[in-house]
FIKE-950774 format. One record per residue: residue in one letter; x, y, z of N, C-alpha, C in turn. Coordinates in steps of 0.02 Angstrom, whole numbers, padded with zeros to 5 digits. Example, Ala and Ser with C-alpha at 12.3 -4.5 7.8 and 13.67 -1.06 7.14 Angstrom:
2
residu->a&neast->00660&nnorth->-00284&nup->00390&caeast->00615&canorth->-00225&caup->00390&ceast->00660&cnorth->-00165&cup->00390
residu->s&neast->00642&nnorth->-00112&nup->00354&caeast->00684&canorth->-00053&caup->00357&ceast->00645&cnorth->00002&cup->00394
//
This chain:
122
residu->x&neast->12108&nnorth->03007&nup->06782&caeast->12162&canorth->02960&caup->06767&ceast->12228&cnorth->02986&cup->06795
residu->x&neast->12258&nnorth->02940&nup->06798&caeast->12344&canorth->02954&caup->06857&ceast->12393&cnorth->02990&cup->06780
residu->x&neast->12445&nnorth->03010&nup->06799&caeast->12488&canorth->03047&caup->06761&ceast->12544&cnorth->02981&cup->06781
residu->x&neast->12583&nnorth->02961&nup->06735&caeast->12642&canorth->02909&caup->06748&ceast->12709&cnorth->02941&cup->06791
residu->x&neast->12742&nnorth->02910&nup->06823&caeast->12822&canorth->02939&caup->06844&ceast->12853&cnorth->02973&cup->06799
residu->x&neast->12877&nnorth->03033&nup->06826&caeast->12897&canorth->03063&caup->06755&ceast->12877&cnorth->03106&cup->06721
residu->x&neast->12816&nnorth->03114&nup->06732&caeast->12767&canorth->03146&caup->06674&ceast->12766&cnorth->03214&cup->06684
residu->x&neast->12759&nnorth->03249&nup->06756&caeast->12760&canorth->03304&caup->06744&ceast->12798&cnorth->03369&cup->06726
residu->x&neast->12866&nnorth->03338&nup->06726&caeast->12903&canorth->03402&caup->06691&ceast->12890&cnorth->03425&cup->06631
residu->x&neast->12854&nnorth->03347&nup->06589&caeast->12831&canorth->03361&caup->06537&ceast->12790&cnorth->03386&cup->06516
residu->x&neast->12716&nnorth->03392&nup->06562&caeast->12677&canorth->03389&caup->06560&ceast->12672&cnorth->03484&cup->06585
residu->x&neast->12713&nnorth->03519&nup->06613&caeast->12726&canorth->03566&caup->06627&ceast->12755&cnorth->03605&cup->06562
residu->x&neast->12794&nnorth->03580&nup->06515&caeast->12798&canorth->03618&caup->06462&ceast->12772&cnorth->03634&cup->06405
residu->x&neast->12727&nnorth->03544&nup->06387&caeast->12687&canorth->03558&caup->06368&ceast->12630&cnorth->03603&cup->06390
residu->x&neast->12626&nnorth->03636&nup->06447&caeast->12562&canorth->03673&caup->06468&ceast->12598&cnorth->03760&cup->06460
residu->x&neast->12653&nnorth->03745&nup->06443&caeast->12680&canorth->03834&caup->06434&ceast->12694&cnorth->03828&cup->06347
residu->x&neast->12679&nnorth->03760&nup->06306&caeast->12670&canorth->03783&caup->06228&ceast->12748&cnorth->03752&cup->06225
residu->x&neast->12802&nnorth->03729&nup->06253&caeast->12849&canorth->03679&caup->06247&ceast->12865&cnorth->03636&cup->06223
residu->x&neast->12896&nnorth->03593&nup->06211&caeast->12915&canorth->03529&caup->06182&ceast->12982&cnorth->03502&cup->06211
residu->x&neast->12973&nnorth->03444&nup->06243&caeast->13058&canorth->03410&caup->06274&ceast->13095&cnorth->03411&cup->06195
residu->x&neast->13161&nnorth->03422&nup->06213&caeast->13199&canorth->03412&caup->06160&ceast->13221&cnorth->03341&cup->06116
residu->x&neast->13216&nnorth->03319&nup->06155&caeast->13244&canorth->03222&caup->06159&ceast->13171&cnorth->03167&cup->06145
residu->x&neast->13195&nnorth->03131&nup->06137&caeast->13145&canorth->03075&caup->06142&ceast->13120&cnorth->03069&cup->06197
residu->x&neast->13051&nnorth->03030&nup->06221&caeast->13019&canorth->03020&caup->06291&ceast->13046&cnorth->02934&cup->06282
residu->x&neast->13078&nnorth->02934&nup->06329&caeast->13062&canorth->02850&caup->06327&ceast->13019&cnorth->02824&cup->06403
residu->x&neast->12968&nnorth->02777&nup->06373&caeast->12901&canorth->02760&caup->06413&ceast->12921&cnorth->02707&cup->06406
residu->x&neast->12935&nnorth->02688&nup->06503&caeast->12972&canorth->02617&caup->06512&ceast->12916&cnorth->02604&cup->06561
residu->x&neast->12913&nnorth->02515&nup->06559&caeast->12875&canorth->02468&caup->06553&ceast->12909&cnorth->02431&cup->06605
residu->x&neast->12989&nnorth->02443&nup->06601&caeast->13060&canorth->02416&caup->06642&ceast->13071&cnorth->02461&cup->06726
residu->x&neast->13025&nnorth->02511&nup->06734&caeast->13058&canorth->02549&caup->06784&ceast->13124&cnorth->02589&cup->06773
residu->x&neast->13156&nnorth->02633&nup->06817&caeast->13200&canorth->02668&caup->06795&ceast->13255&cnorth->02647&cup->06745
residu->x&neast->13267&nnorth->02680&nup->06723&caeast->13329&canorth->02675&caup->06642&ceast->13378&cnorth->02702&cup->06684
residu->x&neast->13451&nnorth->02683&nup->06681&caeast->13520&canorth->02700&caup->06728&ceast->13536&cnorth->02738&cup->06662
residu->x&neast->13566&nnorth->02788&nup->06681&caeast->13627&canorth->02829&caup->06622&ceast->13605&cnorth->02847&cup->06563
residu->x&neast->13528&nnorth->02873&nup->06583&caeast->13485&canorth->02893&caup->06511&ceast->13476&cnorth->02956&cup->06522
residu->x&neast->13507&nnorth->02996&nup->06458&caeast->13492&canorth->03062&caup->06476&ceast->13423&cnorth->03102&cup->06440
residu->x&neast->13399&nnorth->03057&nup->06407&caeast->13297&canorth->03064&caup->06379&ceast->13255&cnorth->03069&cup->06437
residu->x&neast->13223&nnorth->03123&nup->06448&caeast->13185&canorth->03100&caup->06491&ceast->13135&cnorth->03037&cup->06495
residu->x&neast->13131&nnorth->03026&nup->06548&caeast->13084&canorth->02938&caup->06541&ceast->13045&cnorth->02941&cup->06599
residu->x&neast->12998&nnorth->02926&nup->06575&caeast->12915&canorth->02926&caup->06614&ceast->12910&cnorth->02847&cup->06633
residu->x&neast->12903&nnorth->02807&nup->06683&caeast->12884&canorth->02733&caup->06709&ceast->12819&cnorth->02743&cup->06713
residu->x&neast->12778&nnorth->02705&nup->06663&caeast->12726&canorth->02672&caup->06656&ceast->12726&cnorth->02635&cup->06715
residu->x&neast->12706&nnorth->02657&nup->06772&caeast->12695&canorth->02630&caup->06829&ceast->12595&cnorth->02599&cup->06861
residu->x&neast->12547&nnorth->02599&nup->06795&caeast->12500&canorth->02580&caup->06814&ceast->12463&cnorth->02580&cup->06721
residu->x&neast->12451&nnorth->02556&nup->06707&caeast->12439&canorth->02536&caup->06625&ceast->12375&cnorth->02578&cup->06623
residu->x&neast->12345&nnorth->02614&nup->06669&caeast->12277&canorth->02656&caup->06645&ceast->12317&cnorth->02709&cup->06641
residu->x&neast->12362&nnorth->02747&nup->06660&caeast->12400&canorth->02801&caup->06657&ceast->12363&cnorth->02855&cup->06574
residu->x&neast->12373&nnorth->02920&nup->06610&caeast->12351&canorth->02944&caup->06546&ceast->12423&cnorth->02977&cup->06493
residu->x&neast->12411&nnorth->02946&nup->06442&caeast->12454&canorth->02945&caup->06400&ceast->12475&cnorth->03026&cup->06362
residu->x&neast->12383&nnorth->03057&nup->06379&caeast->12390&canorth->03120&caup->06325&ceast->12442&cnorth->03170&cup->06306
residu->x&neast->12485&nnorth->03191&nup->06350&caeast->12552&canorth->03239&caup->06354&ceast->12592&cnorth->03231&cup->06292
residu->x&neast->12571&nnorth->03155&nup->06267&caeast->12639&canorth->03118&caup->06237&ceast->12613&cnorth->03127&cup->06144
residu->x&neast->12560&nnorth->03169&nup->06138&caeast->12541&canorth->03174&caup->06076&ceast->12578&cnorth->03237&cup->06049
residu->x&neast->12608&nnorth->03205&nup->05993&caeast->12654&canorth->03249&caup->05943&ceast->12716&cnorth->03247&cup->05963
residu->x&neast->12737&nnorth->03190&nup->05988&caeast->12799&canorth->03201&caup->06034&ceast->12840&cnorth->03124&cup->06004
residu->x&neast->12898&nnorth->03119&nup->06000&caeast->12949&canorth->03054&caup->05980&ceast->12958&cnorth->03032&cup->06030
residu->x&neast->12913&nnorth->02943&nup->06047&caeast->12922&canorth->02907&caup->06095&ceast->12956&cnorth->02854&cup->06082
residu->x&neast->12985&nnorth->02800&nup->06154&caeast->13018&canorth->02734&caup->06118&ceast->12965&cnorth->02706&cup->06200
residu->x&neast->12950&nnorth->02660&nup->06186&caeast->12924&canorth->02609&caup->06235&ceast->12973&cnorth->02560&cup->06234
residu->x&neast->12996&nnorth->02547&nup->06291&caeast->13049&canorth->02516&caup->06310&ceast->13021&cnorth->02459&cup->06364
residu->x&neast->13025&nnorth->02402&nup->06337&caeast->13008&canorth->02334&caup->06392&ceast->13076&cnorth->02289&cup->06369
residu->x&neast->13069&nnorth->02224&nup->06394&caeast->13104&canorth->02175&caup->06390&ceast->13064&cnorth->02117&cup->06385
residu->x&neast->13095&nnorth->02048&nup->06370&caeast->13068&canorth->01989&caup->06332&ceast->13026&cnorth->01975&cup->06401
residu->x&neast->13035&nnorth->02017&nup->06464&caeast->12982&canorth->01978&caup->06532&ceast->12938&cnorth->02008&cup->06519
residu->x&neast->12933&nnorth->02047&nup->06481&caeast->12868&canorth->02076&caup->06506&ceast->12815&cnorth->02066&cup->06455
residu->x&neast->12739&nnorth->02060&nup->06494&caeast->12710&canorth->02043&caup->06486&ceast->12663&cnorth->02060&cup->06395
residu->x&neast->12667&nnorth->02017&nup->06361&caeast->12656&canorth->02035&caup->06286&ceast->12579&cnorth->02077&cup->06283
residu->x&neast->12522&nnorth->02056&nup->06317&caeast->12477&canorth->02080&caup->06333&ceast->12481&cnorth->02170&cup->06353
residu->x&neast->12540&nnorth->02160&nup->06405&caeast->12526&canorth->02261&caup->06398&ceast->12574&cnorth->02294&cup->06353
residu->x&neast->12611&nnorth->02236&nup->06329&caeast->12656&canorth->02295&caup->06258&ceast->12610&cnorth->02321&cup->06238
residu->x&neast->12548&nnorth->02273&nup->06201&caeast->12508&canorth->02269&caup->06147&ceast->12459&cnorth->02346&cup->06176
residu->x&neast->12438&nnorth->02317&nup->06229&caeast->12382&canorth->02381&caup->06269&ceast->12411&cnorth->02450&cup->06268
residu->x&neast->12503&nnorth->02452&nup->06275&caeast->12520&canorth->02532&caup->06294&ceast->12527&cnorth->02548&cup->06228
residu->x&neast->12557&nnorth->02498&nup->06168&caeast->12568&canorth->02523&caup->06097&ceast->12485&cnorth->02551&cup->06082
residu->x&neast->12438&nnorth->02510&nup->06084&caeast->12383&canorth->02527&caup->06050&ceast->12373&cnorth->02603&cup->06075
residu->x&neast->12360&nnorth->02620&nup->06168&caeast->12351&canorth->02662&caup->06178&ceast->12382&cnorth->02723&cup->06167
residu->x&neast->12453&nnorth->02710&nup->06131&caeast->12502&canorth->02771&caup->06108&ceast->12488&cnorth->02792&cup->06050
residu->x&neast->12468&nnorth->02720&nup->06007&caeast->12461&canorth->02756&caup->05962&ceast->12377&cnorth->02785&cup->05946
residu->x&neast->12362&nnorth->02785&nup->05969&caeast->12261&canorth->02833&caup->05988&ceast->12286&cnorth->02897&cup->05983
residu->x&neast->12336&nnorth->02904&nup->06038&caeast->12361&canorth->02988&caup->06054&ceast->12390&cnorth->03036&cup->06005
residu->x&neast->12403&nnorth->02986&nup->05937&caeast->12437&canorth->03012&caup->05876&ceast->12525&cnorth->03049&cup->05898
residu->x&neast->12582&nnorth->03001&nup->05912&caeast->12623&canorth->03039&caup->05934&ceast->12684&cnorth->03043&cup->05861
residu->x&neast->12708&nnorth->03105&nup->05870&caeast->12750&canorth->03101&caup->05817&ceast->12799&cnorth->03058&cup->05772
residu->x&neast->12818&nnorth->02997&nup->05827&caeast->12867&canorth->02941&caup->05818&ceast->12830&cnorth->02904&cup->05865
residu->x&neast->12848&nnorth->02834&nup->05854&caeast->12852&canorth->02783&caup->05897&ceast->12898&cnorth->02714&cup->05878
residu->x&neast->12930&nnorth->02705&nup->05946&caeast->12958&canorth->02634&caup->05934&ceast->12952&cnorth->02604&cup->05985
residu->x&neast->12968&nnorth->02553&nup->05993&caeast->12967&canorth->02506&caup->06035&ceast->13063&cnorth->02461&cup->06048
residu->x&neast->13081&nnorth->02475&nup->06104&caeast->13130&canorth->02439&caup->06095&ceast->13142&cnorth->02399&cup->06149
residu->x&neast->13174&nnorth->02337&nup->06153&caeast->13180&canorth->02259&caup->06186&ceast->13254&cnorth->02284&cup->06220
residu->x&neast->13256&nnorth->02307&nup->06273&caeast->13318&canorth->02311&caup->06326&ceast->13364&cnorth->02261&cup->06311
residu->x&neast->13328&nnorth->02219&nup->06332&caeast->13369&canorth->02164&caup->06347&ceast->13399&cnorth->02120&cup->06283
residu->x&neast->13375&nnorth->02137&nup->06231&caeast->13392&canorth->02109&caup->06160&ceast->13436&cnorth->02149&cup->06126
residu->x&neast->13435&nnorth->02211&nup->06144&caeast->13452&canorth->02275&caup->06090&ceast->13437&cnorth->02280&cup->06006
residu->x&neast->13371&nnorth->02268&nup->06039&caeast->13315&canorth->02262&caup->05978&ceast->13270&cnorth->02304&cup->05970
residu->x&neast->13234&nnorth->02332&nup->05902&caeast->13187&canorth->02392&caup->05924&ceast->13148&cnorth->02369&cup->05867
residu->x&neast->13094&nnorth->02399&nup->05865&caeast->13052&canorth->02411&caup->05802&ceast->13009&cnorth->02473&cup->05793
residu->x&neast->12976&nnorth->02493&nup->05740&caeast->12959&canorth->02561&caup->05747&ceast->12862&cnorth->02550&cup->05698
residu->x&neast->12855&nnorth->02589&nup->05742&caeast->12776&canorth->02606&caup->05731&ceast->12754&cnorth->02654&cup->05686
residu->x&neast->12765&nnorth->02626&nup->05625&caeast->12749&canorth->02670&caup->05581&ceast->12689&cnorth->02762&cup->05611
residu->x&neast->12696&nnorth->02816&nup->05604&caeast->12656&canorth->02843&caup->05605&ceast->12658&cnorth->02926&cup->05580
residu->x&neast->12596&nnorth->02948&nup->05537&caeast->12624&canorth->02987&caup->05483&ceast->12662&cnorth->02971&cup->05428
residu->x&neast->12706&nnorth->03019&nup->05411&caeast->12768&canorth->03006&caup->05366&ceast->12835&cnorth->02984&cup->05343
residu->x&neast->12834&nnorth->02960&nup->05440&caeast->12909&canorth->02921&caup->05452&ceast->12903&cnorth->02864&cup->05426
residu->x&neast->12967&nnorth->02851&nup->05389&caeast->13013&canorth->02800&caup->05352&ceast->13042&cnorth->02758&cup->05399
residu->x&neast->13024&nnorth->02718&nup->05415&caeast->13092&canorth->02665&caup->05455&ceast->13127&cnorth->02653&cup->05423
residu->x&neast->13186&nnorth->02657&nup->05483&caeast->13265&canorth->02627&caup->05424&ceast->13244&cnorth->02539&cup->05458
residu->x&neast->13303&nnorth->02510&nup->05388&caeast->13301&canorth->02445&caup->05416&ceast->13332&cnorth->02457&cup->05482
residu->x&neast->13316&nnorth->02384&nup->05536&caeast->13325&canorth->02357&caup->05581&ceast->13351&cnorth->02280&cup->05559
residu->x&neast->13394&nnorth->02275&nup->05614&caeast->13422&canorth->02182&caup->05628&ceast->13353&cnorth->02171&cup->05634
residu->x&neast->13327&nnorth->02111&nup->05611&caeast->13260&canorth->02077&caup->05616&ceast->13250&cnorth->02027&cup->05661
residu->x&neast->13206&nnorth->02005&nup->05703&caeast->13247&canorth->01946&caup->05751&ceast->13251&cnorth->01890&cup->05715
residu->x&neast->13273&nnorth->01840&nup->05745&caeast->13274&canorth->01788&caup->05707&ceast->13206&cnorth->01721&cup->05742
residu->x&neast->13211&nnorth->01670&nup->05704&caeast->13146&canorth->01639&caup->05709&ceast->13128&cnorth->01598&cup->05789
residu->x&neast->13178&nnorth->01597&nup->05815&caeast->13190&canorth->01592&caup->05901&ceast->13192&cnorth->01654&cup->05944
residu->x&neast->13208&nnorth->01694&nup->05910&caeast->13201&canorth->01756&caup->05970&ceast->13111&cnorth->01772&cup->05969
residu->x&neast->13062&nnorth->01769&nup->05904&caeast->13016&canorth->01772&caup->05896&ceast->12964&cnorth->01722&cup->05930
residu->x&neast->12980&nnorth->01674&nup->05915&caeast->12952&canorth->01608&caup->05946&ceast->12986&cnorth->01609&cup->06028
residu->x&neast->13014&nnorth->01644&nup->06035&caeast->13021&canorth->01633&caup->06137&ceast->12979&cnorth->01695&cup->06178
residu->x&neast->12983&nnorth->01733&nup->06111&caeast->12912&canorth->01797&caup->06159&ceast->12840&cnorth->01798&cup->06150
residu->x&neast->12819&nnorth->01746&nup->06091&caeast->12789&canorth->01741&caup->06060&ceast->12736&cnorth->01668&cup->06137
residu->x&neast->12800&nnorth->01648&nup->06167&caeast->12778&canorth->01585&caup->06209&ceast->12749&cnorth->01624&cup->06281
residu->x&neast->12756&nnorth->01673&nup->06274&caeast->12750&canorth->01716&caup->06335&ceast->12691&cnorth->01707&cup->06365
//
């Protein structure tokens, strides 16, 4: 399986017993401008995810993209058991979070019943 854009600096520290300091954000969007997290582009949806276990991710798409591989990269992130996960909507400045383990989500703005129903039409 392919390693995503991105992956191997990570994938290099994890192999010396490491941990990135920051969040991974695993974009769905292609490059992130003026992000100082490192960020891996999900540039082929078989990509192997494993690096990213035990680690605080945000999956980052927007309302274009396709609801079908949110669903496929969330499921497959969360298989890998990673320390955090969220998911957040670029283009909305919206997020939600994937319960996993012992993390608490704080509330979030919730969308409202049109922002739901227009991704929902996807």
């Amino acid at each position: 399986m392919k390693t995503p854009f991105g992956a191997s600096a990570i994938i290099e520290l994890r192999k010396a017993g490491k941990r990135p300091a920051d969040m991974i954000l695993l974009s769905l969007v292609g490059p992130l401008r003026d992000e100082s997290n490192p960020v891996v582009i999900l540039n082929d949806p078989d990509c192997d995810l494993r690096f990213l276990h035990d680690l605080d991710v945000m999956l980052v798409c927007t309302m274009e993209t396709p609801r079908e591989m949110v669903k496929r990269v969330a499921d497959d992130l969360m298989a890998i058991a990673p320390a955090y996960a969220g998911i957040w909507w670029k283009d909305k400045a919206d997020g939600l979070n994937l319960c996993w383990g012992s993390y608490r989500p704080k509330v979030m703005r919730r969308w409202t019943r049109t922002e739901r129903a227009g991704y929902a039409s996807h």
